[in-house]
DSSP file (Angstrom, degrees, kcal/mol; ACC not computed):
  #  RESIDUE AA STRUCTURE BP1 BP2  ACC     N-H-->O    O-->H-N    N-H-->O    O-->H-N    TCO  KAPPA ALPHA  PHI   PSI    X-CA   Y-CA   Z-CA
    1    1 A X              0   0    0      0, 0.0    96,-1.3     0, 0.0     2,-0.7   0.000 360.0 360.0 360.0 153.8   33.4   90.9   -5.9
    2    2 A X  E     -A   96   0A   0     24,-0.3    26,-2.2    94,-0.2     2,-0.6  -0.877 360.0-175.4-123.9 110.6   35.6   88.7   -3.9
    3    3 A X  E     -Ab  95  28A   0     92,-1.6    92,-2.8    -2,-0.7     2,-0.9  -0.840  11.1-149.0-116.2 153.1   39.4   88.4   -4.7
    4    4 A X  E     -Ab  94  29A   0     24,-2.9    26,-2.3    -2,-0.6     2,-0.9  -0.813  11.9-135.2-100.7 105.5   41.9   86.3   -3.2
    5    5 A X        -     0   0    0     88,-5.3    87,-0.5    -2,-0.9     2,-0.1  -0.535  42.0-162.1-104.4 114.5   45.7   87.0   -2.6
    6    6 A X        +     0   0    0     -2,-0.9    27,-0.6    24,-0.5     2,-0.5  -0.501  42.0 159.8-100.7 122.5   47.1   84.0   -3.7
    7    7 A X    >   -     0   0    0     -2,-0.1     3,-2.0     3,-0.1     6,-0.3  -0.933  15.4-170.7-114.9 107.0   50.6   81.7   -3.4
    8    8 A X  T 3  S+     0   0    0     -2,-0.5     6,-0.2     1,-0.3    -1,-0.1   0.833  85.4  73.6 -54.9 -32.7   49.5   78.2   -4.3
    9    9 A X  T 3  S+     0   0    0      4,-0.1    -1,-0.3     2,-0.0     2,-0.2   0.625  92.3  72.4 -59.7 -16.4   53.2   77.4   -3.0
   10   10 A X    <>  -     0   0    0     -3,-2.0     4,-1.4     1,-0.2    -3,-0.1  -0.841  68.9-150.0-120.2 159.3   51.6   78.1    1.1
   11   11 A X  H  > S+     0   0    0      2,-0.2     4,-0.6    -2,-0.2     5,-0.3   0.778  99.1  54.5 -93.1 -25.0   49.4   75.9    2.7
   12   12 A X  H  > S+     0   0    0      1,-0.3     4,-1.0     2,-0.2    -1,-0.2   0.875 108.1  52.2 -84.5 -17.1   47.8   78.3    4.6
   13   13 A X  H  > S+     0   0    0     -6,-0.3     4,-1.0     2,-0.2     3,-0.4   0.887 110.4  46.3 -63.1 -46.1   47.0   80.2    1.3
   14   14 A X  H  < S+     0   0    0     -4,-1.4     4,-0.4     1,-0.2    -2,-0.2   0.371 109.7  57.3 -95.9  23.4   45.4   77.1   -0.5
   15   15 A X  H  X S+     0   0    0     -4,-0.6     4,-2.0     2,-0.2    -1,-0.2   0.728 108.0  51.4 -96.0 -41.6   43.5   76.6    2.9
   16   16 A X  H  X S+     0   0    0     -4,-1.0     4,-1.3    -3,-0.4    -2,-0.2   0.942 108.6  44.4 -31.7 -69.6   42.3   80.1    2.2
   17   17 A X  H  X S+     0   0    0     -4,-1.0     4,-1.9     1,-0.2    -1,-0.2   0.655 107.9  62.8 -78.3 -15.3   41.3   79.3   -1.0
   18   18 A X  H  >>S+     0   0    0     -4,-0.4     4,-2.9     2,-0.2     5,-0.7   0.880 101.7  52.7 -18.9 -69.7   39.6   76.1    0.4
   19   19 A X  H  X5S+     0   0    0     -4,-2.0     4,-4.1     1,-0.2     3,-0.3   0.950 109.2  47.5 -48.7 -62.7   37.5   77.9    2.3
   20   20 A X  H  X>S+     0   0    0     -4,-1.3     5,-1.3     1,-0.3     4,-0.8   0.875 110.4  45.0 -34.9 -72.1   36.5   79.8   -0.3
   21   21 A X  H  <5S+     0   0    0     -4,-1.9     3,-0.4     2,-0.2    -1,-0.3   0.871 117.9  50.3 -34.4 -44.7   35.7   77.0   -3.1
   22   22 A X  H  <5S+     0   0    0     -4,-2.9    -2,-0.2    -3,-0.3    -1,-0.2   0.990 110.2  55.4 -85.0 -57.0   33.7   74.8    0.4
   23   23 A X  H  <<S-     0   0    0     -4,-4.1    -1,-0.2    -5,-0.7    -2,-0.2   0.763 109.6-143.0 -55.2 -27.9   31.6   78.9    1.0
   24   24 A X  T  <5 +     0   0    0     -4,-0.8     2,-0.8    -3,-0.4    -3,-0.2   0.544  44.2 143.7  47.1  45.0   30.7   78.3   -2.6
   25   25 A X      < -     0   0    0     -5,-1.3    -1,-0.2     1,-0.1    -2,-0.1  -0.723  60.8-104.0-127.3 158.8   30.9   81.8   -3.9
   26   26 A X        +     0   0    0     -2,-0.8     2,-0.3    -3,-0.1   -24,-0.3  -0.001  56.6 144.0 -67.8 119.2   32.0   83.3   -6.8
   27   27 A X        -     0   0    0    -26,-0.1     2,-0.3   -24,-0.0   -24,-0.3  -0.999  37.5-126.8-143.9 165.9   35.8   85.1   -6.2
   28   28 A X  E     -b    3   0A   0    -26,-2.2   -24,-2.9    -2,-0.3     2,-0.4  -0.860  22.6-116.0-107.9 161.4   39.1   85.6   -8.6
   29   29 A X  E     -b    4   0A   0     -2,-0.3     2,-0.5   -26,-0.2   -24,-0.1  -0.690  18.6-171.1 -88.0 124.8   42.8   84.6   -7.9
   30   30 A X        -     0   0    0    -26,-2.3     2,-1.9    -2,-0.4   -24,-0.5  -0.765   8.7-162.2-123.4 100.1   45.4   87.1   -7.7
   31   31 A X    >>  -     0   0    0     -2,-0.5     3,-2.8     1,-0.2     4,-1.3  -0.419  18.2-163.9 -82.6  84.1   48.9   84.8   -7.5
   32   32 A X  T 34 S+     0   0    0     -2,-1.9    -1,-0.2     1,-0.2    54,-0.1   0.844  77.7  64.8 -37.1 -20.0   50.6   88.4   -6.0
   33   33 A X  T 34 S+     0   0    0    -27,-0.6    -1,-0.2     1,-0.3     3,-0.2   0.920 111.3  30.9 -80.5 -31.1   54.2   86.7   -6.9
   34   34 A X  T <4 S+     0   0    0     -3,-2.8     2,-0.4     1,-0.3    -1,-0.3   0.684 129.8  35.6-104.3   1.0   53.6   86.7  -10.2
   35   35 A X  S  < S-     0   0    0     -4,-1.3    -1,-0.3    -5,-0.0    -2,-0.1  -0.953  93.8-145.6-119.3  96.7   51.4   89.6  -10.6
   36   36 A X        -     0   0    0     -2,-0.4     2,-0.3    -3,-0.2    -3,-0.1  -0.219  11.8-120.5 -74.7 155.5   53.1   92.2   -7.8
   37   37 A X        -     0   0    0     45,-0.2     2,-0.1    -5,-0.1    -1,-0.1  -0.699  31.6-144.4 -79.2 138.4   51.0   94.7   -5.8
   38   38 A X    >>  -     0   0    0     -2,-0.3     4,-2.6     1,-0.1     3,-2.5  -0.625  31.7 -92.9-106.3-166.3   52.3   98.2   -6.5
   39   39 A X  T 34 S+     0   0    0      1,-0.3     5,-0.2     2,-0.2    -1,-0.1   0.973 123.8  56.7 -63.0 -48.6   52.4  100.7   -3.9
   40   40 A X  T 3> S+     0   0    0      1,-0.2     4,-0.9     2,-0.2    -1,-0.3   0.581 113.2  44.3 -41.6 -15.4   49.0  102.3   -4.7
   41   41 A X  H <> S+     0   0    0     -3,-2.5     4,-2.9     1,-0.2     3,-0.5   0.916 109.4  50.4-105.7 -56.4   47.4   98.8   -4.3
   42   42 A X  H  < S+     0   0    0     -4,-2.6    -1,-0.2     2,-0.2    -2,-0.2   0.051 110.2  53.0 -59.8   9.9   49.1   97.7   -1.2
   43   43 A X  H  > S+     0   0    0     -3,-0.2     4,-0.6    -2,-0.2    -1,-0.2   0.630 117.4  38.8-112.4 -43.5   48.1  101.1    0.5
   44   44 A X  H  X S+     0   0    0     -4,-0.9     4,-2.0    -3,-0.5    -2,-0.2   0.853 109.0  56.4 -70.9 -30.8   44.7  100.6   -0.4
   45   45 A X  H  X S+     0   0    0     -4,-2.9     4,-1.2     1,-0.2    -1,-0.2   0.893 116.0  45.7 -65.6 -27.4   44.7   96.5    0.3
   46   46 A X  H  4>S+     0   0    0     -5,-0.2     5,-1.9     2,-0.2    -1,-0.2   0.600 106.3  53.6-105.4   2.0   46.0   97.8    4.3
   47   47 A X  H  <5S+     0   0    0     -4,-0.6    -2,-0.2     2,-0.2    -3,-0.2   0.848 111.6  55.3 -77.7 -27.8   43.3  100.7    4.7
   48   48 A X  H  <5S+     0   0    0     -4,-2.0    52,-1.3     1,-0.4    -2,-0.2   0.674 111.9  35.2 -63.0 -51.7   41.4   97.7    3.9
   49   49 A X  T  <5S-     0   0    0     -4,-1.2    -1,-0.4    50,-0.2    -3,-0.2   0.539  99.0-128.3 -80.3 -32.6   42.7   95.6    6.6
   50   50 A X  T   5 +     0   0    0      1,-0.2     2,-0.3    51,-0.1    -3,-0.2   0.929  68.7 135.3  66.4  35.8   43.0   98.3    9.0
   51   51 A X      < -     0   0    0     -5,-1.9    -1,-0.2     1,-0.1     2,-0.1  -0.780  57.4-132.8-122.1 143.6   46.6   97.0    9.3
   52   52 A X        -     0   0    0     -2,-0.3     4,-0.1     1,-0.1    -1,-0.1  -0.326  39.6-105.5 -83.5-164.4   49.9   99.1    9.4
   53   53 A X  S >> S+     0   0    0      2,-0.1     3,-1.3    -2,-0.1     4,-1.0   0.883 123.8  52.2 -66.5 -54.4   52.5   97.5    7.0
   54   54 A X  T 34 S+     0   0    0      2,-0.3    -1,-0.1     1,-0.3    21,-0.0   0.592 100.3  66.0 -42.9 -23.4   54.7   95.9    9.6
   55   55 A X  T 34 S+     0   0    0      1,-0.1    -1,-0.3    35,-0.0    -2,-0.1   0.780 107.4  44.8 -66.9 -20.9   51.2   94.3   10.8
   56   56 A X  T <4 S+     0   0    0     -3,-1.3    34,-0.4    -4,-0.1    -2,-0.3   0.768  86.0 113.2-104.2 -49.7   51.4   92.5    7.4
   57   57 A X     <  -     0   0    0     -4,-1.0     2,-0.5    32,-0.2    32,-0.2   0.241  63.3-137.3 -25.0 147.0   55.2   91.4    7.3
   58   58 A X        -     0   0    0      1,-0.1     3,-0.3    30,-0.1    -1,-0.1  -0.947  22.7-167.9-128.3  97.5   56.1   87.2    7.3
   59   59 A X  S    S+     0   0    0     -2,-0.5     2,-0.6     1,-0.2     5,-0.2   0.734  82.1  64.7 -53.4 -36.4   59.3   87.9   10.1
   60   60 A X  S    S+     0   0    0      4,-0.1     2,-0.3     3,-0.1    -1,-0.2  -0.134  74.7 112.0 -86.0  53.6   60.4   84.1    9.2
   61   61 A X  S >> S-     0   0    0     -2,-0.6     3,-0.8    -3,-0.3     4,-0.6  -0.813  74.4-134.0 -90.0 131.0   61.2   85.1    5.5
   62   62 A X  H >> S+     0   0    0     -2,-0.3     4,-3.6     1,-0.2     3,-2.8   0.959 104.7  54.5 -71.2 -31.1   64.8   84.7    5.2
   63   63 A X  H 34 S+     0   0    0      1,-0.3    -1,-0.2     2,-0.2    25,-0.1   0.063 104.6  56.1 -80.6  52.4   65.2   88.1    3.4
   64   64 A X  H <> S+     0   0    0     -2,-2.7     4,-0.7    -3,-0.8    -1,-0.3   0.320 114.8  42.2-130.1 -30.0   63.3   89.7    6.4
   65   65 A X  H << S+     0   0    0     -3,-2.8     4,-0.4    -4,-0.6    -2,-0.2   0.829 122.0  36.8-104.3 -56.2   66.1   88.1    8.5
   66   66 A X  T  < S+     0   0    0     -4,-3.6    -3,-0.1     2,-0.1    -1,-0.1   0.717 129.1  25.9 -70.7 -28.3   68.7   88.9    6.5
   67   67 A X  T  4 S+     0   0    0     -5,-0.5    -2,-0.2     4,-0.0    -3,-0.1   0.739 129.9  15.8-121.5 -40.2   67.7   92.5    5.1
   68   68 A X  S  < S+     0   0    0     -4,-0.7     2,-0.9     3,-0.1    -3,-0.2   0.012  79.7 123.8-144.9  35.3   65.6   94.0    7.4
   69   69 A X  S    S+     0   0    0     -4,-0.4     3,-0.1     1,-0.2    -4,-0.1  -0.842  87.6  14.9-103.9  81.9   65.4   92.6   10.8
   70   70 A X  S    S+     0   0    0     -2,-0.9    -1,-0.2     1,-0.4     2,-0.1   0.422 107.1 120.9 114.2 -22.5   66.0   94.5   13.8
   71   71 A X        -     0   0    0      1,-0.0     2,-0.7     0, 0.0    -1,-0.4  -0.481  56.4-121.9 -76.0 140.6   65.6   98.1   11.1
   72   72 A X        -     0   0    0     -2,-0.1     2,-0.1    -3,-0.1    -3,-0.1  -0.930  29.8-172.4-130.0 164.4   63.4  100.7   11.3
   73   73 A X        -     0   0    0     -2,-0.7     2,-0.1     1,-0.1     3,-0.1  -0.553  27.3-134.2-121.8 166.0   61.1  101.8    9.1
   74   74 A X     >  -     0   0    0     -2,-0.1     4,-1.8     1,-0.1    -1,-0.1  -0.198  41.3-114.7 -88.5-166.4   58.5  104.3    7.9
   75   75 A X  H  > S+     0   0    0      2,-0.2     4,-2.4     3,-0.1     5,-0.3   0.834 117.3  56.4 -97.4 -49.4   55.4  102.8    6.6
   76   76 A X  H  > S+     0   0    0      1,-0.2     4,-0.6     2,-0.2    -1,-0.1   0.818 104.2  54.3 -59.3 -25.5   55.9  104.0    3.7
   77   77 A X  H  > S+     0   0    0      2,-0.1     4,-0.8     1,-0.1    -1,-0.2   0.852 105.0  50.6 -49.9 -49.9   59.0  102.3    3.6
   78   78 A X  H  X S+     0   0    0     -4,-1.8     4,-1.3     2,-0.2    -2,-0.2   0.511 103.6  58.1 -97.6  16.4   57.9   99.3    4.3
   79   79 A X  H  X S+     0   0    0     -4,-2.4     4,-2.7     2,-0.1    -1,-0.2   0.793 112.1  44.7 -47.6 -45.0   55.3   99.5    1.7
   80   80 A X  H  < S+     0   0    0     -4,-0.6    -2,-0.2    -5,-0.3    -3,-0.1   0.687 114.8  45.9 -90.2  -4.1   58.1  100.0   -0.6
   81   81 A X  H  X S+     0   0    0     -4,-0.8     4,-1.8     2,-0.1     3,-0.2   0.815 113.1  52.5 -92.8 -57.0   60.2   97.2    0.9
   82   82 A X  H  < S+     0   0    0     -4,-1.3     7,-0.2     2,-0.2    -2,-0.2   0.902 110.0  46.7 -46.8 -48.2   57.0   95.0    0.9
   83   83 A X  T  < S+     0   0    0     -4,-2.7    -1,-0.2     1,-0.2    -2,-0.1   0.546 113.5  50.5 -71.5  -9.3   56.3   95.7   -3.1
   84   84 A X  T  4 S+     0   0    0     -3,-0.2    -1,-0.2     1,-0.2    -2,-0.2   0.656 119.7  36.7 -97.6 -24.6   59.9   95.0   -3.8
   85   85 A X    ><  +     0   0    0     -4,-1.8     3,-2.0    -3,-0.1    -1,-0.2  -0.450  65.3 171.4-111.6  49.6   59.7   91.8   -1.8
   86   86 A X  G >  S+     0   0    0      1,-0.3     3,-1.6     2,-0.2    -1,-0.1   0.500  78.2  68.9  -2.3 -52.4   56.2   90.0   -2.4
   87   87 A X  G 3  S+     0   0    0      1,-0.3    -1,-0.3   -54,-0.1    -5,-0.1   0.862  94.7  65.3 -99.5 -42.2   57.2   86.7   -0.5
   88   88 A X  G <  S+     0   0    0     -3,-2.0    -1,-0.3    -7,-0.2    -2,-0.2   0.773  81.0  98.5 -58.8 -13.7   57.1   89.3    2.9
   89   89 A X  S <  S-     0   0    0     -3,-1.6   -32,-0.2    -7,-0.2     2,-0.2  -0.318  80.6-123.2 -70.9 157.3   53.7   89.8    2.6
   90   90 A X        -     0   0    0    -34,-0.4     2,-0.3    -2,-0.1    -1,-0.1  -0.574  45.5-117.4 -98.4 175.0   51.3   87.8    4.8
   91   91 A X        +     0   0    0     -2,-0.2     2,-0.2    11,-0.1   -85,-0.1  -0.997  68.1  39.3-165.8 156.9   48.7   85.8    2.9
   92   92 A X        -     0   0    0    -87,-0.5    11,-0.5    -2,-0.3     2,-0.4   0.469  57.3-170.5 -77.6-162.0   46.2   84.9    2.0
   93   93 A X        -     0   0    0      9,-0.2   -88,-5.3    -2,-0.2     2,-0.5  -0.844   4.4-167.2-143.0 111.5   44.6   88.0    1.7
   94   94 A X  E     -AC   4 101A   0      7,-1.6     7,-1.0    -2,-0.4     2,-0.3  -0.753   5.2-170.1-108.1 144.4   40.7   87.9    0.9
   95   95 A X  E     +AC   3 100A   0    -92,-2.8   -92,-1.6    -2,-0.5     2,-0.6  -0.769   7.9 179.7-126.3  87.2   39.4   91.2   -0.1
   96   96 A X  E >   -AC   2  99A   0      3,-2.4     3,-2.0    -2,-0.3   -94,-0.2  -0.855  65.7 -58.7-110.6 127.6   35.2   91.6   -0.3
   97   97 A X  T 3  S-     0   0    0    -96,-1.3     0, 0.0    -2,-0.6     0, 0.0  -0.150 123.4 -11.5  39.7-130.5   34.2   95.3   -1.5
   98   98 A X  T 3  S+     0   0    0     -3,-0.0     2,-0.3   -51,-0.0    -1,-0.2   0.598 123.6  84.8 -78.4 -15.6   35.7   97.7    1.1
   99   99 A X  E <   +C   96   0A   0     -3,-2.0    -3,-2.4    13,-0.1     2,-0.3  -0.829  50.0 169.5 -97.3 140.5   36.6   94.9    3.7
  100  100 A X  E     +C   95   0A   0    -52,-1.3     2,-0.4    -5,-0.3    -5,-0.2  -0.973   1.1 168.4-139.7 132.0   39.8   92.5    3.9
  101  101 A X  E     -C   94   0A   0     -7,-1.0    -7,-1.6    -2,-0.3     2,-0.7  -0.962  35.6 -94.6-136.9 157.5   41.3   90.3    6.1
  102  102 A X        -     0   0    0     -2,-0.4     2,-0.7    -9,-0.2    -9,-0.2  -0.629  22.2-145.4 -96.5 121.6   43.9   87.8    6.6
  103  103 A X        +     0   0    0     -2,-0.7     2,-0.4   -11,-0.5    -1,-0.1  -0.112  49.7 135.3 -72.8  34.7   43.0   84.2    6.2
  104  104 A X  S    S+     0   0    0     -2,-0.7     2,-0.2   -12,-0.1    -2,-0.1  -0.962  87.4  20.6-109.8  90.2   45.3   82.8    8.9
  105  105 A X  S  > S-     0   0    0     -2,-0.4     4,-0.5   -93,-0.1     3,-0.3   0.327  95.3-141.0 -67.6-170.5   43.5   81.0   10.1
  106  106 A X  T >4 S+     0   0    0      1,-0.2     3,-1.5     2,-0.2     4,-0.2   0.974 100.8  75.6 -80.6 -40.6   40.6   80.4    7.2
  107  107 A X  G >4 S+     0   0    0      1,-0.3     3,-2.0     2,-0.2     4,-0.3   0.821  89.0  64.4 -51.7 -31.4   38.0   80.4    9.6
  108  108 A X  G >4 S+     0   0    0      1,-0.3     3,-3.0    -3,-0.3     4,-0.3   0.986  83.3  69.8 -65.1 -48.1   38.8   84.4    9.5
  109  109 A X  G X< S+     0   0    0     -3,-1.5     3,-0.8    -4,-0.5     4,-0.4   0.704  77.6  83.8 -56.7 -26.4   37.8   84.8    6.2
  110  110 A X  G <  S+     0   0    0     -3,-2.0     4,-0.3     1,-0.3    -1,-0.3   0.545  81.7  65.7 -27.8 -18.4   34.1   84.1    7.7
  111  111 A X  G <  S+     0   0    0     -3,-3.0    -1,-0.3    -4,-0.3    -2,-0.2   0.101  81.2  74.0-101.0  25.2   33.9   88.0    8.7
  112  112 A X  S <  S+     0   0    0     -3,-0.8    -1,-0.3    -4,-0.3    -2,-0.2   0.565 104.9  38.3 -90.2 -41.7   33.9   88.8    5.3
  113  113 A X              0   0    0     -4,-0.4    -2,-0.2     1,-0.2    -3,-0.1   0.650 360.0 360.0 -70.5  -6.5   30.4   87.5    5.5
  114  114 A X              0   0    0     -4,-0.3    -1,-0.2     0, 0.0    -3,-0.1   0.434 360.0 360.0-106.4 360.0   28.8   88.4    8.3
């Protein structure tokens, strides 16, 4: 199963999902902003990624700028900083079985296949 983590509101998320729809294969939408990640999900969505949480962060968010900028954190802080803020996450996020990657550009979401 193939899911996608989805803001329809970013271009580079409905480029994501582009890709996806043009691969033709079967995946579901998860619009994280209205359905949040909790921590348990987001720990697993970044062994997934092979990413730390701060690998994951969108620095031009203003409430990254404003709130946390310049701070430092554990990772488990900024799990919990990330789940408290959605919008900080980077995105999209394509997730197939045990591999995930970030679809910035879309072209990445091709190693999901390969």
């Amino acid at each position: 199963m193939i899911t996608i983590y989805h803001n329809p509101r970013c271009k580079k998320s409905r480029a994501g999902l582009e890709y996806l729809k043009n691969k033709g294969v079967e995946f579901t939408i998860r619009e994280y902003l209205k359905e949040p990640l909790t921590e348990e999900e987001l720990k697993d969505l970044l062994v997934k990624l092979n990413k730390k949480p701060l690998e994951m962060i969108r620095t031009q968010e203003a409430v990254y700028k404003q709130n946390f900028k310049g701070k430092e954190f554990t990772d488990d802080e900024w799990i919990k900083i990330i789940v408290e803020n959605p919008k900080l996450l980077k995105r999209p996020i394509v997730v197939k079985d045990n591999k995930a990657v970030w679809g910035d550009p879309a072209e990445n979401i091709e190693e999901l296949f390969k």
